[in-house]
C-alpha positions in Angstrom: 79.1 126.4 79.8 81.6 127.6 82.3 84.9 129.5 81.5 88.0 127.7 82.6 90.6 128.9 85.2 93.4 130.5 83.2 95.3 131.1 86.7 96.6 129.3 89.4 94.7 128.5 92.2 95.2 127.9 95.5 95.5 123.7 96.8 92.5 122.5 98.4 93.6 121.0 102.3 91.8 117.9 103.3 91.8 117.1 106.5 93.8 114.6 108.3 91.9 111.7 109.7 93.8 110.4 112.7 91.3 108.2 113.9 92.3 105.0 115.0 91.3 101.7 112.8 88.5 99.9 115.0 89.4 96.7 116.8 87.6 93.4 116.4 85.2 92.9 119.2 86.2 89.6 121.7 84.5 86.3 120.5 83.0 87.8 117.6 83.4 86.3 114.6 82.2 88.7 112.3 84.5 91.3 113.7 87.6 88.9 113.2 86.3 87.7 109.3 86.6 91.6 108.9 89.7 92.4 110.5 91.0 89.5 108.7 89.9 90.5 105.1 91.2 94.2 105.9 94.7 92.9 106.7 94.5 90.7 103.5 93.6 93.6 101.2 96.1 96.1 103.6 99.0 93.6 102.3 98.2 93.6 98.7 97.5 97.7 99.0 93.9 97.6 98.1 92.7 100.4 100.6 89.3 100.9 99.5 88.5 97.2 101.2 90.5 98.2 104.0 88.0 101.7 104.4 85.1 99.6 103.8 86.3 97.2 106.5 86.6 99.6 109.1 83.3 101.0 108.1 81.8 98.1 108.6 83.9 97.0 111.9 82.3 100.6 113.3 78.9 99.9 112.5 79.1 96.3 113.4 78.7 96.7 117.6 75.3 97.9 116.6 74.4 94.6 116.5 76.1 93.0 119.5 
């Protein structure tokens, strides 16, 4: 078993993800279902649907 830190340490820096969210593709309606349900869950702050949306709104022209 590991000792634990008895002194400060330093903050760990994340980086800053300025990417921009992905746009719904024109006359798809998957892309729109998504972009719907991510403004849906942006409005009630549930951001891990709002990741997964644009996850799934990048990976989605795949199959256009």
């Amino acid at each position: 078993m590991s000792e634990p830190t008895r002194y400060s340490t330093q903050p760990i820096e994340l980086p800053l993800n300025l990417d921009r969210e992905p746009d719904p593709v024109e006359a798809c309606a998957g892309c729109f279902e998504l972009a719907a349900v991510r403004d849906r869950a942006r409005a009630v702050g549930d951001w891990t649907t709002v990741s997964d949306c644009n996850v799934y709104m990048r990976r989605h022209p795949e199959g256009h």
